[in-house]
Structure formats: structure tokens, C-alpha cells
C-alpha positions as CSV (number, residue, x, y, z in Angstrom):
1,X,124.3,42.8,-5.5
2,X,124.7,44.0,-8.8
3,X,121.2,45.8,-9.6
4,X,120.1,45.9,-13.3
5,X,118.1,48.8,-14.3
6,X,114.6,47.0,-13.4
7,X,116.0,45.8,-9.9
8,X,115.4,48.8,-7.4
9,X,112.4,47.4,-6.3
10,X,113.3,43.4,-6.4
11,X,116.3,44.9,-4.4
12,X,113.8,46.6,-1.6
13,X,111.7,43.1,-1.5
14,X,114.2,41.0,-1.0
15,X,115.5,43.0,1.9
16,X,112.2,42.8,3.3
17,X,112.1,39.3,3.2
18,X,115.7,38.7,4.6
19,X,118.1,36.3,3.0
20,X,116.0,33.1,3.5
21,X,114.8,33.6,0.6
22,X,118.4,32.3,-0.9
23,X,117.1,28.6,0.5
24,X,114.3,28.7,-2.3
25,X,116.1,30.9,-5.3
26,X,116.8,28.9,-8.5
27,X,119.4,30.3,-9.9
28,X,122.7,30.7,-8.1
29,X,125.1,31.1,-11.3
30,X,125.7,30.9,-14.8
31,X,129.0,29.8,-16.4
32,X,130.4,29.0,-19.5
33,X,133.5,26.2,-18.8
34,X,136.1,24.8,-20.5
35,X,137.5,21.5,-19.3
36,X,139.2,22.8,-16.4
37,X,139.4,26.7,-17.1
38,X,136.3,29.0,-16.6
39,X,135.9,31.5,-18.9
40,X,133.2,33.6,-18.0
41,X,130.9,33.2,-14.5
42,X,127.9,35.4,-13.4
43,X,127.0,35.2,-9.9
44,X,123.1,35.7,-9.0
45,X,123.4,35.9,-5.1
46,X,125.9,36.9,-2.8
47,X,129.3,34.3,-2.3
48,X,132.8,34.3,-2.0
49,X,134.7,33.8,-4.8
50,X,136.6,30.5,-3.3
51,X,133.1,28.9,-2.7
52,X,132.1,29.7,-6.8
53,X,135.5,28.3,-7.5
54,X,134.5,25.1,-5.5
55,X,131.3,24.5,-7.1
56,X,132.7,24.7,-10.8
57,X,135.5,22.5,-10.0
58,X,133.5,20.4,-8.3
59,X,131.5,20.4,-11.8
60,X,134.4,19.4,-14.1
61,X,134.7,15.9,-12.0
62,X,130.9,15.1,-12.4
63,X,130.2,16.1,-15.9
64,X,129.4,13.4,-18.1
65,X,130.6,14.3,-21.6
66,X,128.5,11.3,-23.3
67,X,125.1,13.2,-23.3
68,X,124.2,16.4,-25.2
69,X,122.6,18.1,-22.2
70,X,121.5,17.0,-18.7
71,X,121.8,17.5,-14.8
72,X,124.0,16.5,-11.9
73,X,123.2,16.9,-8.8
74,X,125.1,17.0,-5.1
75,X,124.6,17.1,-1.8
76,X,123.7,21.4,-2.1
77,X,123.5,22.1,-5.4
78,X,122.1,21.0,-8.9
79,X,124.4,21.5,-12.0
80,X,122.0,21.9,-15.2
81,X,124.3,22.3,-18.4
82,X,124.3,21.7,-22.1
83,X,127.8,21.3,-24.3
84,X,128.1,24.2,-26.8
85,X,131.1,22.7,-29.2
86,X,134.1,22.4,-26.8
87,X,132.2,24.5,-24.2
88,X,129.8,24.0,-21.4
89,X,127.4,26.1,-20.6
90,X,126.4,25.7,-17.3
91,X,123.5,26.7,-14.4
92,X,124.0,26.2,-10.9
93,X,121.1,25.9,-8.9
94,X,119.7,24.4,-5.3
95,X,117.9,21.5,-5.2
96,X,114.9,22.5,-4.4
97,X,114.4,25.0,-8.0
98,X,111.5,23.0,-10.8
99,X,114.2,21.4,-13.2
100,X,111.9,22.0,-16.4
101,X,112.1,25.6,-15.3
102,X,115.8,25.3,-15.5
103,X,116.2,23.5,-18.7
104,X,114.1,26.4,-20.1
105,X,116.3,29.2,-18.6
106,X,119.7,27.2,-20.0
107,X,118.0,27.1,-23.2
108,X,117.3,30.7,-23.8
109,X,120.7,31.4,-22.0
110,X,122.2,28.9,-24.8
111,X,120.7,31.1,-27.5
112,X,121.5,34.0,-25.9
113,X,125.6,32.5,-26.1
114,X,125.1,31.7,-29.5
115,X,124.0,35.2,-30.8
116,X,126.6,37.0,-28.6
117,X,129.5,34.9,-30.5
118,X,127.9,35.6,-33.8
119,X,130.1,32.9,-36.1
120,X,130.7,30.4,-33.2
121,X,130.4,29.8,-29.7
122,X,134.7,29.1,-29.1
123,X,137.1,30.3,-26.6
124,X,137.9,33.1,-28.6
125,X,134.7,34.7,-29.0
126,X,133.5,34.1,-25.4
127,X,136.1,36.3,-24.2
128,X,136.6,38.8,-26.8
129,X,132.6,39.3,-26.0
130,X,132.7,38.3,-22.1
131,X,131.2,41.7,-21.4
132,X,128.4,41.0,-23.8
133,X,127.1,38.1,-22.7
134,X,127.7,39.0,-18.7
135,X,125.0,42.3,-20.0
136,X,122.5,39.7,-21.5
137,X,122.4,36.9,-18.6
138,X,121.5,39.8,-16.1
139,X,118.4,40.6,-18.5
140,X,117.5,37.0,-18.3
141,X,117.9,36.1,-14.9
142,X,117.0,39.0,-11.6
143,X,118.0,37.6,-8.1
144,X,117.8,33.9,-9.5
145,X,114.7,34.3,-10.8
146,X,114.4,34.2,-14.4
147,X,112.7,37.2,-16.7
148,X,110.1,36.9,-18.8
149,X,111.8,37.8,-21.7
150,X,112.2,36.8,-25.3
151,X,115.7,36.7,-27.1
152,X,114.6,40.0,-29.2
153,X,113.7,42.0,-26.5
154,X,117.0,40.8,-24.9
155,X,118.9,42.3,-27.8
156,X,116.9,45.7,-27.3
157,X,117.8,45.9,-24.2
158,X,121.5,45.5,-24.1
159,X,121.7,47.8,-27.4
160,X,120.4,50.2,-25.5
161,X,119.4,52.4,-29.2
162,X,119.1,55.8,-28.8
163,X,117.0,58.4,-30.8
164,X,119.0,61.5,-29.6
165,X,122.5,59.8,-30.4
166,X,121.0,58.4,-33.8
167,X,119.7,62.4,-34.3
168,X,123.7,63.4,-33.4
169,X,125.2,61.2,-35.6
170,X,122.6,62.3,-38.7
171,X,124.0,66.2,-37.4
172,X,127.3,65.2,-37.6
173,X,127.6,63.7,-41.0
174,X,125.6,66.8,-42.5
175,X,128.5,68.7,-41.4
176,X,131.2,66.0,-42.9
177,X,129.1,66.5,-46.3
178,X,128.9,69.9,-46.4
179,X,132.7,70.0,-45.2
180,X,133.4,68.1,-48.0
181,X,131.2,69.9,-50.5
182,X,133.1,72.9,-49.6
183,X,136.3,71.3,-50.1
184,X,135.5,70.3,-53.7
185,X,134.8,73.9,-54.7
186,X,137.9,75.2,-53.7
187,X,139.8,72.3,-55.1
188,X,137.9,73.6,-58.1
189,X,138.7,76.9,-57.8
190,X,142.6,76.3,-57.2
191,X,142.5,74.3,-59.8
192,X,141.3,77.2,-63.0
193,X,143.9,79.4,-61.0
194,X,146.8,76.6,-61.9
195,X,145.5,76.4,-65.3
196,X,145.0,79.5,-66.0
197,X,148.9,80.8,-64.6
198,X,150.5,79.0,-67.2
199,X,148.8,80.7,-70.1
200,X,149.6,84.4,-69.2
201,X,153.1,83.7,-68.1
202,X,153.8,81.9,-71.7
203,X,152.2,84.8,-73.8
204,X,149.4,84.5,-76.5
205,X,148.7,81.0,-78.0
206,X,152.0,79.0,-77.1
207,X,151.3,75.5,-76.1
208,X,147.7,76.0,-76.9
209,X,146.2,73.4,-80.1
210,X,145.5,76.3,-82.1
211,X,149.1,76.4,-83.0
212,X,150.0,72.8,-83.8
213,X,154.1,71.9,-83.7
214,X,154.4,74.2,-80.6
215,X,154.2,72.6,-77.5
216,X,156.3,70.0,-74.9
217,X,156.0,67.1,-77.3
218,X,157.5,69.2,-80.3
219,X,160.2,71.3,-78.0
220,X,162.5,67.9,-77.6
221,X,164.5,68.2,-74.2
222,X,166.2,71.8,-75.7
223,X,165.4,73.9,-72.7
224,X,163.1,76.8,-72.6
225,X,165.7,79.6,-72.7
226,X,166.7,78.2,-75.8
227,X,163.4,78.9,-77.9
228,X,162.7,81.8,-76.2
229,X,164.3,84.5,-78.0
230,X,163.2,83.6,-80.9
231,X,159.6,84.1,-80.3
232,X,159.9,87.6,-80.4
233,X,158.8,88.6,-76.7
234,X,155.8,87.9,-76.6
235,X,154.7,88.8,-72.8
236,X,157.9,88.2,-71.6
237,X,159.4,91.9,-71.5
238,X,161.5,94.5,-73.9
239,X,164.9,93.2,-72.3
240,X,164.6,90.6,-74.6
241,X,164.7,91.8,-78.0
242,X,163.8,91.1,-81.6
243,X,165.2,87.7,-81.3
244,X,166.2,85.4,-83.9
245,X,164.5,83.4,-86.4
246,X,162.9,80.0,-85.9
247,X,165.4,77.0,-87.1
248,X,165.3,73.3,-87.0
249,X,168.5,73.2,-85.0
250,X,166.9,74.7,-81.6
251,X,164.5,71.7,-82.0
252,X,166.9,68.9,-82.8
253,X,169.2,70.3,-79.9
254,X,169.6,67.6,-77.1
255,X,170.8,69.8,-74.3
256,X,171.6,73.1,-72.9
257,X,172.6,75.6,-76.0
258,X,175.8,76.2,-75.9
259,X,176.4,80.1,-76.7
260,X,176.1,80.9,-80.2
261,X,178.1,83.7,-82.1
262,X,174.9,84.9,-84.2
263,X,173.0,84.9,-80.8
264,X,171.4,88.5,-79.6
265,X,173.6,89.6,-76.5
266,X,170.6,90.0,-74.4
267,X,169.8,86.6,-75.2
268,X,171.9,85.7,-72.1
269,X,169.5,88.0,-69.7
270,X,167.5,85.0,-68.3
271,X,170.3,83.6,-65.8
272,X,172.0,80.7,-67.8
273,X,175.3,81.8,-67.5
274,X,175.4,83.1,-63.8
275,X,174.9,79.9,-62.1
276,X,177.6,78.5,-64.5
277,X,179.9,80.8,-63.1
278,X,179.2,80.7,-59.9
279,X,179.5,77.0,-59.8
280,X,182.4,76.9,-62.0
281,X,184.1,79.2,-59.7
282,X,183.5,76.5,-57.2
283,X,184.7,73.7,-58.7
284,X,181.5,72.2,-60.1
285,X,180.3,71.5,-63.5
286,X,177.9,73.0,-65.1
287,X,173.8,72.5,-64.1
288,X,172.2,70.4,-66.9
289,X,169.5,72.3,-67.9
290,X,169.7,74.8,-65.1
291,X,167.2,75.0,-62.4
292,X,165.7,78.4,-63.4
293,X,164.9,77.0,-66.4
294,X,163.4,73.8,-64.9
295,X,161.2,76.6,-62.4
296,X,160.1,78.4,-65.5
297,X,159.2,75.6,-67.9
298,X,155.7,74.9,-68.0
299,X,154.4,71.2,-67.3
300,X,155.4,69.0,-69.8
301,X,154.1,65.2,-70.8
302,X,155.6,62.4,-68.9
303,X,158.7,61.3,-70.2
304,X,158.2,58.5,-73.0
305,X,160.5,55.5,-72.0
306,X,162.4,55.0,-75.9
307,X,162.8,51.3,-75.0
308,X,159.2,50.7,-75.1
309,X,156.6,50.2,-78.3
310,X,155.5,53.9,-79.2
311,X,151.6,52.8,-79.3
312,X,149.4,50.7,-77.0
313,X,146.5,48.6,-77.7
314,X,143.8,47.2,-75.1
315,X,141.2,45.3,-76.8
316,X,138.7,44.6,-73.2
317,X,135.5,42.8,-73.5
318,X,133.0,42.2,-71.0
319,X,130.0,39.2,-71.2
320,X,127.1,39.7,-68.5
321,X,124.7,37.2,-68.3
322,X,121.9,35.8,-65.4
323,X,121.8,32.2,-65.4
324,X,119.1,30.0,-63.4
325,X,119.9,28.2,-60.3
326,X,119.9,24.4,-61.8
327,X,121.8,26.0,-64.7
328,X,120.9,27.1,-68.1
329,X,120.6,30.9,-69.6
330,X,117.8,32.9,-68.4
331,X,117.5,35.6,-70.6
332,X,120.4,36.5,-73.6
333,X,124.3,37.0,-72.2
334,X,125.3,40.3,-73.8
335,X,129.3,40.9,-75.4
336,X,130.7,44.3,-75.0
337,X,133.9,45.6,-75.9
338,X,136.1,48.3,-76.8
339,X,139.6,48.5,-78.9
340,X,141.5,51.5,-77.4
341,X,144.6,52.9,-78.4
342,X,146.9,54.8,-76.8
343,X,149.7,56.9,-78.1
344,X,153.0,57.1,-75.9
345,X,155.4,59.0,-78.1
346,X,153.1,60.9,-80.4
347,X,156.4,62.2,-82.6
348,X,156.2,58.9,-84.0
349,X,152.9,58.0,-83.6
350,X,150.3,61.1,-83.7
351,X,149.0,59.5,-87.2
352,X,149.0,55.6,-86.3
353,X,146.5,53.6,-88.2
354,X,145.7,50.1,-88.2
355,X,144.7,47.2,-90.5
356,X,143.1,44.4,-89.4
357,X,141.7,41.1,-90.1
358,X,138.1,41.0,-91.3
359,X,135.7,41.5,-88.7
360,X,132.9,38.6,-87.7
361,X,129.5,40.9,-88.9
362,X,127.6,39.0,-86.7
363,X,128.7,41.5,-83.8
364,X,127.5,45.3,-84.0
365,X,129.9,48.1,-84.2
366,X,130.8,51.3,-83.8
367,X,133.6,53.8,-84.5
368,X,135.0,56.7,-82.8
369,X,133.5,59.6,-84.9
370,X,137.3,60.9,-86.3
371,X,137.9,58.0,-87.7
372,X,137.7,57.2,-91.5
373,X,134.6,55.4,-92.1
374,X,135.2,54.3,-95.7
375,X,138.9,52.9,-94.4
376,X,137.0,50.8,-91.5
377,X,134.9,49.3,-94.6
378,X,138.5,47.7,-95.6
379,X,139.2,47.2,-92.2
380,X,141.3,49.8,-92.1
381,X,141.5,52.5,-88.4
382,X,142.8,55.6,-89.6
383,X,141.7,59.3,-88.4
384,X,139.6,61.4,-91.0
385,X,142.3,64.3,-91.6
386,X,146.0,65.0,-90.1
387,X,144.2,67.8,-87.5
388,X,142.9,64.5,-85.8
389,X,146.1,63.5,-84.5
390,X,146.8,61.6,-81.6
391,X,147.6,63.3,-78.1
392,X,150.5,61.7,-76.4
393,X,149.2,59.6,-73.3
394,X,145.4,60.0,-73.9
395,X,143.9,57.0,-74.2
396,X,140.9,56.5,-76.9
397,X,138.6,53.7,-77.9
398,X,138.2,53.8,-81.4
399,X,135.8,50.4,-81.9
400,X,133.0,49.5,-79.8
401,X,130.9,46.1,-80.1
402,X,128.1,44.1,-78.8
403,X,126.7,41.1,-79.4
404,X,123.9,39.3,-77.5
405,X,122.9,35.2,-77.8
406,X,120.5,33.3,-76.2
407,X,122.3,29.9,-77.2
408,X,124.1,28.7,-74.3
409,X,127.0,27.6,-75.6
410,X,128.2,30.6,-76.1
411,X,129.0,30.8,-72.2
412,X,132.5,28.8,-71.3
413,X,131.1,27.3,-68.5
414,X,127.9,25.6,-66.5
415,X,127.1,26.5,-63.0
416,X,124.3,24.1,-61.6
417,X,123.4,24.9,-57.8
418,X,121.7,22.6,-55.5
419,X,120.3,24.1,-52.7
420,X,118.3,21.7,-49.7
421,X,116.3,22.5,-46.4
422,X,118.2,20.6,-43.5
423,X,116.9,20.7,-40.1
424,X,119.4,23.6,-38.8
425,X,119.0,25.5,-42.2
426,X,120.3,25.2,-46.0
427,X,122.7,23.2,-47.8
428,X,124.5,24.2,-50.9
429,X,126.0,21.9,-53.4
430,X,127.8,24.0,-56.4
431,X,129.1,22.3,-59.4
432,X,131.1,24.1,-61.7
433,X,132.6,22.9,-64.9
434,X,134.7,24.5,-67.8
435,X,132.5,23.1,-71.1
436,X,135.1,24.9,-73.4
437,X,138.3,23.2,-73.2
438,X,140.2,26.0,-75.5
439,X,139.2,28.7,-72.9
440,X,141.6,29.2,-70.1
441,X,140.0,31.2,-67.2
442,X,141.8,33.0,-64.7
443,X,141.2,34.7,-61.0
444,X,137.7,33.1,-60.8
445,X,135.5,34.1,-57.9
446,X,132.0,32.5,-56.5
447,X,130.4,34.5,-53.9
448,X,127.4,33.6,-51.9
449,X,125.8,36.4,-49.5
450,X,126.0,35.5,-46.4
451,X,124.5,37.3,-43.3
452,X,127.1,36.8,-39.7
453,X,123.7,35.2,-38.0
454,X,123.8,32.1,-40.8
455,X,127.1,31.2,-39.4
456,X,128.0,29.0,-42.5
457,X,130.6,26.0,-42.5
458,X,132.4,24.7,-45.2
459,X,132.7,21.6,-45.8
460,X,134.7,20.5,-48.9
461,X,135.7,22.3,-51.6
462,X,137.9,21.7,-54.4
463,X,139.7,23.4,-56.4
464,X,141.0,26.5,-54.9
465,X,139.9,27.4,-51.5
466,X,137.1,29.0,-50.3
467,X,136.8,31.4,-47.1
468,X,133.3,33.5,-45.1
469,X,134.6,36.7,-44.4
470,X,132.7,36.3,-41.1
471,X,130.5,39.4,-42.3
472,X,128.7,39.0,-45.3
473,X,129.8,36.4,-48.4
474,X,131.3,32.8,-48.7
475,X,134.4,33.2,-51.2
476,X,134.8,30.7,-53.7
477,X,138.3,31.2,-55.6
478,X,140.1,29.1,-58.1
479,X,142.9,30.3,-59.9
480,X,143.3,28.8,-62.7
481,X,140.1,26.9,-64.6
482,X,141.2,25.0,-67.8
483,X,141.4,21.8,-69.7
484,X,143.5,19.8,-67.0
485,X,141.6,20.5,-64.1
486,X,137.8,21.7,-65.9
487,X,135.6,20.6,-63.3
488,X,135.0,22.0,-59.5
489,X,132.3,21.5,-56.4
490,X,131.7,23.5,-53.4
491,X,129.9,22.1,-50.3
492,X,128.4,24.3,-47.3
493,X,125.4,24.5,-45.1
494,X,124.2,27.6,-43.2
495,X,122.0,28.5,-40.5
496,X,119.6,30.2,-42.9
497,X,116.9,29.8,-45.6
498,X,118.4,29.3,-49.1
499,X,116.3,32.7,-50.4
500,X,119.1,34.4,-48.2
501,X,121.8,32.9,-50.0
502,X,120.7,34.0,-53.2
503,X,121.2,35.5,-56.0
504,X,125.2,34.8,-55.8
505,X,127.4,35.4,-58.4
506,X,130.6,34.1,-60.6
507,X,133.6,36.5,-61.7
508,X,136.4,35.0,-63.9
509,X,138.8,36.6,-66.7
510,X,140.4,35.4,-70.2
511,X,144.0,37.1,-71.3
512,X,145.4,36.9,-74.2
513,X,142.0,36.6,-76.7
514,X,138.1,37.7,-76.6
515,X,135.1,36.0,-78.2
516,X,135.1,39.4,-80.8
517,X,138.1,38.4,-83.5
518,X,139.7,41.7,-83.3
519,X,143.3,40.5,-84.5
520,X,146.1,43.4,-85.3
521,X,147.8,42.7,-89.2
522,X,149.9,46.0,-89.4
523,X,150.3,49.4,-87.8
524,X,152.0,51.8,-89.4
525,X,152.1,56.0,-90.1
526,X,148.9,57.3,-92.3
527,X,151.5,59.7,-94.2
528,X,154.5,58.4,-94.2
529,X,153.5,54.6,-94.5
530,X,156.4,53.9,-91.9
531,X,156.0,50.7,-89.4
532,X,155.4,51.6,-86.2
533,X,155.6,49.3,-83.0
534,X,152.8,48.5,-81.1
535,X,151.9,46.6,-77.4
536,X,148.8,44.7,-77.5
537,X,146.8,43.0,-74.2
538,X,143.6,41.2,-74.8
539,X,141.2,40.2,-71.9
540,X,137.7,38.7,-71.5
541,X,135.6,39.3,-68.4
542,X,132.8,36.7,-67.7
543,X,130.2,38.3,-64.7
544,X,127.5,36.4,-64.3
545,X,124.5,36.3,-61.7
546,X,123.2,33.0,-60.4
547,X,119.3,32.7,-59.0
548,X,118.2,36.3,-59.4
């Protein structure tokens, strides 16, 4: 016998009373069948496995497939079972067993089946959780006798929860934390090292913002032995002498400096002409820039790709609102947004400015604190003074808005829910349609909590598609929502109450436009009044939150 952890002393009496007591046990097994294929059997007394075979394939020829549960009996045995979707569940008993008794043990074992399988009780999940349910039929049923035991304490049973392993685990992840912790601070620490290097190998103040026109973005792609002699060696050694005076050509060079007759001889003293001649000697041509001079050079700006527009504009906005369940605002939906800018080749671009059209002053704004504030009165976005500049690459917002209405047509769509109490549990109808035809919405997304116990099932749906994770939400995605397909409904019921299923929530995006009018007339250079080329996305984000 296999002896649960309650059974030493059932094991002791039944010896005691010798194995006549088999002729009045009730339970003899419990199986879970498939048309002709048994997928999982749990034996309750002692038997071959040929005679077990027998008796379930004895079953498969007597079953009656017309009624949702019921008995069969033979000349030995009794067969109590109940049809779990394609499945049987089945008890095996002896004649003599009280067959209320043993519709009460197949229930609880049928609940017992359902909760092992969490989503649904199918081939699949009987196996993948065989051992599982095997674990929970022994609690309910000790030498053919059945436990008295609820499904609860069933599950405390076989989880088996333990306060010292719960206590090792807490232990444990202290020690991940504080690992981690630790890691940070010396990521930190490297990190002021790194930055810090660069600064005393360069000498005082080069690269740095006190000294503006010095730095990667002014240098061009002449390499750094090039402008080095003429900064008059400072922190780099005597060897390299008085150097030369500053000129426009070492800037306007596009590659390596070819050797230049003016040029002090111990210009050459950094290693620019060895590896020329050792490679020429070879055969090869000469390293363009050399990689000494690549080693030395400090980090520069990612390279600016000349085919693209020198400036980049994101206008996002963002509209939160919570809506009730049978539809309508509850509350005010609130606009935000930002117009950021940001500058990819700041030679040409470090003094951008904007004009736009005029602004709607029913929205709120606000303006980056460098910026011009009698210019943005004339719709104009220009910095306060040329020391403002631009940095190459760094992203800044330089308008912010908001704007909150309580008017419901303000929102592009209407949700209305319908949620309904059915005898296994909650049905959801979800209508959704687009009431501004202009407004094309894009990558919209419903999602309903749902827990793995509520075992929800979809049954229609249109457009899109809409999935459980099996874990915790019902998925509702349509990818496009406009004027030629502006109306949707989703249909589900699940095995839960519909306070469960709520608050849920809808997710969609605009491109290309935002309820702000934040439209681009003409950028061009503060000093120089030159046009310069921009890139400009526009995007809308709806979030709303249903039933909260």
C-alpha cells in the first residue's frame, strides 16, 4: 500500500482485521479516462495491474455518453463517473459501498480535478499535472474510505507551506539586495573614476563648457594630434613645445594633417609618422587617423548621419481619463503634453528656433525657463541669449500643456460594459465604438483582470482578436479603429463575480496629430536667419480606466 502521512495507524488496523475487509471497502480506484486511453489511475487497494486494465476497459463499453453523470454497475463492481469536457472522471467501487456516499466522494474528487488543471480539465493539463492530482486523491480517499476533508484543506495539504523555507527565502533575497546595493556603489564609484580620467589627461579646461568652440562637436574629424601642438602643452609634457598658433585650417581639415613646412619639428613626437613607416615599409597604406590617436582621443558625440534633418521634433500628448461602467465620464479627462526638441548636428543647429501657428489659449502652458518669453508671446521658441545653445543629442522639452474637460465629447470613443450574474459566474458584454470619425486610433488594447481560478472563455469577438494569458488578464486588441470599421463587441463569461473583473482598462494611440494644435511654420537659425531642416512625429495616447 502506498501510506499517506496520516495512514500508519489505518495501515496497523487494517492488518489487524485481515483483508476481508476489501469485501466491504468503497472505493477501489479513481481514474480519469479518455475514450479508450487512461490517463491517470489511482489504486486504493492492492491488484494487478492487468485486473485494473480490465475494469477500465470494461468501462469504455458500458458508459453511456447521453447523461451528465451516473452509475453502471456489473457483476463485481460499480462504475460511478461524471464527464468533465472530453474526459471521464471515474470511481470504481463494489457493490455493496452507499451510492450517495459515492456521488459525494466523485464530486469533491471532480472539484478537486478542476482546481488541479487550473484553466481546463483537457488532456494536456491532466498530464502535465498527473502528479498533482495523484497527491490530492490520496488526501481524499485512505484505504477506500473517503476523508473528511474540505477542498481548502486539501490544497493545504498538498502545498505542504513551510515557515522555515518561507524564513530562507526572506534570508536569501536580503542578501540578493544588499548584493546589489553593493554593486551600484561601485558602479558608482568606477564611474567618477572614468569621468574624472579624461579631464587630467586633456589638461585645464579643454572640452569643458567654460570654454565654448572647444570640444568634439567643434574639432571636425581633424585628429587630435593635429590641434595639439597648438595648445601650447598644457599637461601634456615639455617635448612638445611652444606650438603654433590657432587657425581655421586645423578645424576645416577633413583628415590626417599632412606634414606642414611651418610645423615645429617635435610636432611629430606623438607617433604619426612611425606607424606610416612601418606599414609603408610593408606594403600598406597609410592608417587613417592612426590608432594612437584614436586610443588617445577622448569620447566624442555620436556620429551625426549628414543625410538626415539636423533637428528633431516630438510633440507627445497623453489623455487619462476614468470612465463609468455603462459609459459616460466620471470625473474630468486630463491633456498633457510636451513639444521636445532635439538637436543632432548642433554646428548647424545649436541656435534653432521655431515659429508656430497661434496656439488654442484654452490649454495651459508652460515654457522651458531659457527660452524667450516675450518671442513665445508671438509664437515664436527661441533661447534667451547665444550661451543657451543647444547640446548635440540632448533631448529638451521646451512647451508643456494641459488641459482638463468634463464634456465627453472630447474623448474619441464610448466604452459601455455590460456585466450579468449567470449561474457559473459573470458575463461580459463590451461595446466599443469610435464617435470621431476624423480620429484614426492605432494598437488599441482592452484588458480585463482576470484571476487563473475564473477560467474565462471567449466567445466572440470582433474586430481584432482577443486572448487570456492563462494568468491574469483577457486581451482585447484591435489594430486599427477608424471610420471604416468604428464599431467593436467583445463577449466572455468567467467563473467569477464581476467585482473581480473590474476596474479594466483601454490603451490606444493617434500618430501623426494631438488634440493641442501645436503645428511647425518655420525653423530656422536665431542669428543667422538660415533655414534649417527639421523631423517632426506627432502622437496621441488615450489611457483610460473603466469601473474603478
Amino acid at each position: 500500500f502506498d501510506v499517506g502521512p496520516r495512514g500508519t495507524q489505518r495501515v496497523a488496523a487494517f492488518r489487524s482485521e485481515g483483508f476481508d475487509r476489501q469485501a466491504t471497502m468503497v472505493v477501489l480506484s479513481a481514474a480519469i479516462i479518455k475514450k479508450d486511453k487512461t490517463l491517470v489511475a489511482r489504486q486504493f487497494v492492492e491488484m494487478t495491474r492487468l485486473r485494473i486494465e480490465g475494469l477500465l476497459g470494461a468501462f469504455t463499453k458500458l458508459v453511456d455518453s447521453g447523461k451528465d453523470h451516473t452509475f453502471v454497475e456489473t457483476e463485481s463492481v460499480r462504475y460511478v463517473y461524471q464527464p468533465m469536457e472530453s474526459l471521464n472522471l471515474v470511481v470504481i467501487t463494489n457493490k455493496a459501498s452507499n451510492i450517495l456516499e459515492d456521488l459525494e466522494t466523485l464530486r469533491l474528487l471532480a472539484k478537486v480535478v478542476q482546481d488541479c488543471c487550473e484553466i481546463q480539465v483537457s488532456e494536456e493539463n491532466v498530464l502535465k499535472h498527473a502528479f498533482d492530482i495523484v497527491f490530492a486523491f490520496d488526501e481524499v480517499i485512505s484505504f477506500g474510505y473517503r476523508e473528511s476533508v474540505t477542498l481548502s484543506q486539501i490544497k493545504t495539504y498538498t502545498e505542504m507551506d513551510s515557515h522555515e523555507e518561507r524564513l530562507h527565502m526572506m534570508v536569501e533575497q536580503s542578501k540578493i539586495n544588499e548584493a546589489r546595493e553593493m554593486a551600484k556603489k561601485k558602479q558608482m564609484e568606477l564611474a567618477k573614476q572614468r569621468a574624472l580620467q579624461p579631464k587630467d589627461a586633456a589638461g585645464p579646461g579643454f572640452g569643458s563648457d567654460s570654454l565654448p568652440g572647444i570640444g568634439p562637436s567643434s574639432m571636425g574629424s581633424s585628429s587630435f594630434q593635429d590641434t595639439m601642438p597648438s595648445m601650447g602643452g598644457g599637461g601634456l609634457g615639455n617635448d612638445m613645445g611652444s606650438g603654433a598658433p590657432w587657425s581655421s585650417s586645423m578645424v576645416e581639415d577633413s583628415g590626417p594633417a599632412p606634414l606642414k613646412p611651418g610645423a615645429p619639428k617635435k610636432g611629430m613626437a606623438l607617433g604619426k609618422k612611425k606607424p606610416a613607416d612601418v606599414l609603408g615599409s610593408m606594403g600598406l597604406p597609410d592608417p587613417t587617423p592612426s590608432a594612437e590617436a584614436v586610443a588617445e582621443e577622448p569620447a566624442a558625440a555620436p556620429a551625426y548621419n549628414p543625410l538626415m534633418d539636423p533637428v528633431r521634433v516630438d510633440i507627445e500628448e497623453k489623455i487619462t481619463a476614468d470612465l463609468q461602467v455603462e459609459g459616460g465620464l466620471d470625473g474630468e479627462a486630463v491633456c498633457t503634453g510636451q513639444f521636445q526638441v532635439t538637436v543632432l548636428d548642433a554646428s548647424k543647429a545649436d541656435l534653432a528656433a521655431f515659429r508656430l501657428a497661434p496656439q488654442n489659449q484654452d490649454f495651459k502652458y508652460k515654457i522651458h525657463p531659457n527660452l524667450n518669453k516675450t518671442s513665445h508671446a508671438n509664437n515664436i521658441l527661441e533661447v534667451r541669449e547665444a550661451s543657451r545653445a543647444y547640446r548635440a543629442n540632448a533631448p529638451v522639452p521646451l512647451v508643456k500643456w494641459q488641459y482638463k474637460s468634463s464634456n465627453e465629447d472630447f474623448l474619441p470613443v464610448q466604452i459601455s460594459c455590460w456585466p450579468s450574474t449567470t449561474a457559473d459566474g459573470t458575463q461580459i458584454v463590451l461595446e466599443l465604438e469610435l464617435t470621431d470619425l476624423s480620429v484614426t486610433l492605432e494598437d488599441v488594447q482592452i484588458r480585463f483582470p482576470a484571476a487563473a481560478s475564473s477560467r474565462p472563455q471567449i466567445s466572440s469577438v470582433e474586430p481584432g482578436e482577443a486572448t487570456y494569458d492563462g494568468q491574469s488578464e483577457v486581451c482585447w486588441k484591435i489594430p486599427v479603429l477608424d471610420k471604416n470599421e468604428a464599431n467593436g463587441n467583445l463577449e466572455f463569461v468567467a467563473k467569477t463575480d464581476s467585482a473581480s473583473l473590474l476596474p479594466f482598462t483601454f490603451d490606444a494611440v493617434r500618430r501623426g496629430a494631438t488634440k493641442c494644435p501645436m503645428e511647425i511654420l518655420e525653423c530656422y537659425h536665431m542669428e543667422k536667419k538660415d533655414p534649417i531642416g527639421f523631423a517632426c512625429e506627432k502622437s496621441c495616447n488615450f489611457s483610460f480606466r473603466i469601473g474603478a
